[in-house]
N, C-alpha and C positions, 0 to 999 in steps of 0.2 A: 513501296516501303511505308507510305503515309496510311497505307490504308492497311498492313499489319500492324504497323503499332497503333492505331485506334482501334482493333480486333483486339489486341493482346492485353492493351489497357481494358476494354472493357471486361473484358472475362477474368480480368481480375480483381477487378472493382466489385464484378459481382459472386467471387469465391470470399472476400474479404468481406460482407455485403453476409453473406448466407452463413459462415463461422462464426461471426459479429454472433447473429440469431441464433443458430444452433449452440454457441458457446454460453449465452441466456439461458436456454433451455436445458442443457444441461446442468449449469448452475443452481437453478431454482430446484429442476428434481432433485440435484443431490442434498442440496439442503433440505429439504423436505424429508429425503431418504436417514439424513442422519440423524435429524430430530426424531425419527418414529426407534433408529438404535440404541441411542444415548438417553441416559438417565437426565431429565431437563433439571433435576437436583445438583449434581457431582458436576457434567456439563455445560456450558454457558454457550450463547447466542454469537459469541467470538471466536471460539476454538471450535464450534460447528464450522460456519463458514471460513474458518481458515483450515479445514479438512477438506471442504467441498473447493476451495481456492489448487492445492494440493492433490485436490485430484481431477482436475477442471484437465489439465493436458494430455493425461491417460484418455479422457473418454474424447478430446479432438483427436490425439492421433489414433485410433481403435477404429473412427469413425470417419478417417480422411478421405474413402473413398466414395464413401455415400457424400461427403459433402463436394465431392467435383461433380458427382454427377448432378446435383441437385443445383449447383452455380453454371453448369453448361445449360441447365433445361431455362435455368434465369435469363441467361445472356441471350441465348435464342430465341426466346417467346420474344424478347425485347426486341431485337431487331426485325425479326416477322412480322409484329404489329405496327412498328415505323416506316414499313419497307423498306428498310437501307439492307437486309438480305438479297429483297429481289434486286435491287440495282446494282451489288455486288458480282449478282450469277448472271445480271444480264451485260455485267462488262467482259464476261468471255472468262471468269474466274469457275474452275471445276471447286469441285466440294473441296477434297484432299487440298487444294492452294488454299483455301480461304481457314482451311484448318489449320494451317501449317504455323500462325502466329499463336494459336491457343494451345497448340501443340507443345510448342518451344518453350512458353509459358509456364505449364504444367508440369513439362519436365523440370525445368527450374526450382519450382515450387517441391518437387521429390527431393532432389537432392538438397535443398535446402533443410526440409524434413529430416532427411538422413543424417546429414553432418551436423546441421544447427538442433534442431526441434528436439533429435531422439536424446540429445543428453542430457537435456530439461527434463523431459519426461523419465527419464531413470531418476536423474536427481529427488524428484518431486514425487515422486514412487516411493522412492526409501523414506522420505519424508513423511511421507503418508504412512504408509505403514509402522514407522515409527511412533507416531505420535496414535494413532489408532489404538499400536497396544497400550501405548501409554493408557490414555484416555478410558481403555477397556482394562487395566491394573491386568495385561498379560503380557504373559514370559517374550522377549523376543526372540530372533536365531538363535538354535542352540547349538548351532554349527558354522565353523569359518575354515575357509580351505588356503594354504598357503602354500609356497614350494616346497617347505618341509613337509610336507601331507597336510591331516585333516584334525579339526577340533573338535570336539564334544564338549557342551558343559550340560551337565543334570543334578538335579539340590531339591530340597526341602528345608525343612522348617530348620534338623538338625546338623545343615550345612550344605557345602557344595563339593561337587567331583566334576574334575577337570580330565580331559580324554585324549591324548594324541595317539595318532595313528599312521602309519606309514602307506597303508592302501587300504581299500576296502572292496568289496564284493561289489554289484552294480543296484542290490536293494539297500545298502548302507546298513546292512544288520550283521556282515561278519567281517572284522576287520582284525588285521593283518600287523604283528609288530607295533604292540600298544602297550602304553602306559597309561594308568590311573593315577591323580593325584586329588586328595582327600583333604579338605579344608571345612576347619570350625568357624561357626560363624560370626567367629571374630577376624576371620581370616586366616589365622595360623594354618600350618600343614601339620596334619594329622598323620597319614600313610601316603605311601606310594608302593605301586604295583606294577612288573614290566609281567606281560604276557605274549606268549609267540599267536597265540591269536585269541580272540573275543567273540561269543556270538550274543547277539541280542534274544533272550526268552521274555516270555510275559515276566513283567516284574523284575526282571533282572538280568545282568549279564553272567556268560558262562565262560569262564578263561581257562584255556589249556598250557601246561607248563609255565605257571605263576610263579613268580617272588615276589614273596610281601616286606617290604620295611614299615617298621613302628619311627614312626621320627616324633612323638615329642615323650616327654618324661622319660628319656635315655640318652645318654651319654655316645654310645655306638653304636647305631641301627642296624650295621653289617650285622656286629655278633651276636642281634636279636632277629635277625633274618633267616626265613622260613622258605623252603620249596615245595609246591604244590604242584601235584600233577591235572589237579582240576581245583576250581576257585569259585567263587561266585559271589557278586556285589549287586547289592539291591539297587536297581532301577527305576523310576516313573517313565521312561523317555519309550517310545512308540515307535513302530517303523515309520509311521505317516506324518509324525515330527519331524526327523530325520530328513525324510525328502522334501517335505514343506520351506526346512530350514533353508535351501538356497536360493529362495524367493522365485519370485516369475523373469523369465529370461529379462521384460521388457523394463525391468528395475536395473538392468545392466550397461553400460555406454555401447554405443555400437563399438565404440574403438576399444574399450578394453573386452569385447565379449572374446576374439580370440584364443586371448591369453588366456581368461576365464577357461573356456572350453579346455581347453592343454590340460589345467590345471587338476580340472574334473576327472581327465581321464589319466593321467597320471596317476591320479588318487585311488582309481578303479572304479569309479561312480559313470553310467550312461548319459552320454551329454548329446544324446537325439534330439531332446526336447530344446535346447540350445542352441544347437545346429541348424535346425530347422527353422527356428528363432531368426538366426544370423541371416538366413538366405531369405527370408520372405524378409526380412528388413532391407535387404539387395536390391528387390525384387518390385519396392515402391513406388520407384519413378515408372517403371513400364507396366504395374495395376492402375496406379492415377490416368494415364494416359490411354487405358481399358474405358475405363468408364467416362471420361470428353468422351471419346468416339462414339461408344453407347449412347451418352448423351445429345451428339449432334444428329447420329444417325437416323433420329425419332423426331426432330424440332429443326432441322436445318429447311424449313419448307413455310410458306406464305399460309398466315392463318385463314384467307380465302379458300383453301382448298379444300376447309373444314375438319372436323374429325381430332381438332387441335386435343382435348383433353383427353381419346385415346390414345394417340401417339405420346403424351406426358405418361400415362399411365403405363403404358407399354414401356418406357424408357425404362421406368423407376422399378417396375416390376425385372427388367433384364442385369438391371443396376444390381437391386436386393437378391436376384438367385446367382449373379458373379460373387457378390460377397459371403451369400452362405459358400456357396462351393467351392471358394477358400479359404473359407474355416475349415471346411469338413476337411479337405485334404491337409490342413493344415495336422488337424486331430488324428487323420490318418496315419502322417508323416511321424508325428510324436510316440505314437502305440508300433512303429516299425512295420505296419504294412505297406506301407509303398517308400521310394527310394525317397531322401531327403530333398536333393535336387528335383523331383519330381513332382514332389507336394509344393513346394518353393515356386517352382517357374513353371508349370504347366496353366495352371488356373489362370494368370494374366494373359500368358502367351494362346491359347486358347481364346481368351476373351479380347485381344487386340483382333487376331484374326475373325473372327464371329461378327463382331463392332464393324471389321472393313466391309465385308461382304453386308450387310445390313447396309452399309452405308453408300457402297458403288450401287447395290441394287436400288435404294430409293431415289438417289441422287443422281448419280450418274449412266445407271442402266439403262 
């Protein structure tokens, strides 16, 4: 037992140790990144780095599995060069047992992720992106989805239109049991408009089976009320506003994304990208525990035996093609060619087994 947790402590000493660094590093580029965006006029030296502060926890958790693997390859070089590895394997300890405290470790660290980290990072997401368009003097969401359905807002210079909608299509350009409300830019209501459905065209929407109320400078809007069997209200708003508006899954809590997801498909909008979302956030603790394996698989060995900085580069290199190859499926998963669960849990569960066999073969074969 004494000698797991002096395992467990150190390979977390040196996860904590290598985020410490990498969380510098990314600091400084995004600072750097922001200052080449932002006008150093309008912008100040404060509200850069409290952007880069803001989005300092997107790029640890983006990057959490490169950084296990890169704190395994730490914690192993270090014992290899002290020999307290060889004195471990020559107390009759197989690989797999002497993994088993970094193991438990890591998992911990996932779920910790999970339930603690990932709602920081939504939090700090919204944040971010808030204050970005601030900062950039642009429009934010112009869309909110609630149990009653779905919102719209679109405006210019000579006011705003406000959008409810009962459902919509899955591109968010025909929607279903809407009303338009029409505000000056003093805020008064100008018109409202119910139509049984709405389609988005360039420049405008097209409404079938409309009625329009005139509501201001009138006493009874009913008996200035008009029916229209086609309508049309000028628009600036885009299909790729529209889907932009519900942000990136990852601005969302793990715990309310469910209800999110419901809410989307209630509405009639595709919540793949979400789903997908959900499941590979599931799917963290047993990716984290992909890459230790990887990582001991390559470095679990006495730097006498030489060949030390291929076997690094070997690791890191099996490291970086697991994590593109769970993006890609991740990108797969989103566009609907492969099944959700499948993008989600194939790529770690693939790379858990790959990692063992890598690893009875150097170790224990």
């Amino acid at each position: 037992m004494t000698l797991h947790l002096y395992i467990a402590r150190r390979f977390l000493w040196s996860f904590l140790l290598v985020a410490g660094v990498m969380a510098m590093v990314f600091l400084l580029l995004d600072v750097v990144e922001h200052i080449r965006t932002f006008d150093s006029n309008t912008v100040g030296m404060i509200a850069i780095v409290q952007l880069s502060l803001l989005n300092l926890p997107t790029w640890i958790a983006k990057t959490l599995p490169l950084l296990v693997i890169l704190a395994t390859v730490t914690m192993f070089l270090g014992l290899a060069r002290s020999s307290e590895m060889v004195v471990t394997r020559a107390s009759g300890r197989s690989a797999l047992l002497t993994l088993s405290a970094p193991i438990i470790t890591i998992f911990l660290i996932g779920l910790l992720a999970l339930a603690a980290f990932n709602p920081i990072v939504a939090a700090t997401s919204k944040q971010y992106q808030l204050l970005s368009s601030h900062l950039r003097s642009a429009s934010t969401s112009v869309m909110s989805l609630s149990p009653e359905g779905l919102w719209l807002r679109q405006g210019n210079r000579a006011g705003q239109t406000v959008i409810h909608a009962q459902r919509s299509e899955l591109e968010g350009t025909q929607l279903y049991g809407v009303t338009f409300f029409s505000f000056d830019t003093d805020g008064a209501v100008i018109s409202r408009v119910d139509a049984a459905s709405a389609r988005l065209e360039p420049g405008r929407w097209s409404l079938t089976q409309a009625k329009v109320w005139t509501l201001s400078n009138t006493s009874n809007p009913e008996k200035s009320a008009v029916e229209r069997k086609v309508y049309w209200i000028s628009s600036n708003l885009t299909q790729k506003q529209i889907q932009d508006s519900f942000g990136a899954p990852s601005s969302i809590q793990i715990w309310e994304l469910p209800g999110f997801i419901d809410q989307l498909e209630e509405a009639g909008f595709s919540s793949r990208q979400h789903r997908v979302w959900f499941q590979m956030e599931l799917a963290t603790p047993l990716s984290l525990i992909a890459m230790l394996l990887i990582g001991a698989g390559f470095t679990m060995r006495h730097t006498r035996f030489g060949r030390t900085g291929l076997m690094v580069l070997l690791a890191l290199m099996f490291g970086f093609g697991i994590y593109f190859i769970r993006n890609f499926a991740q990108i797969l998963g989103e566009n609907g060619q492969i099944p959700v669960l499948v993008a989600a849990w194939t790529p770690p569960v693939a790379a858990v087994l790959l990692s063992l066999g890598i690893l009875l073969h150097l170790e224990d074969g």
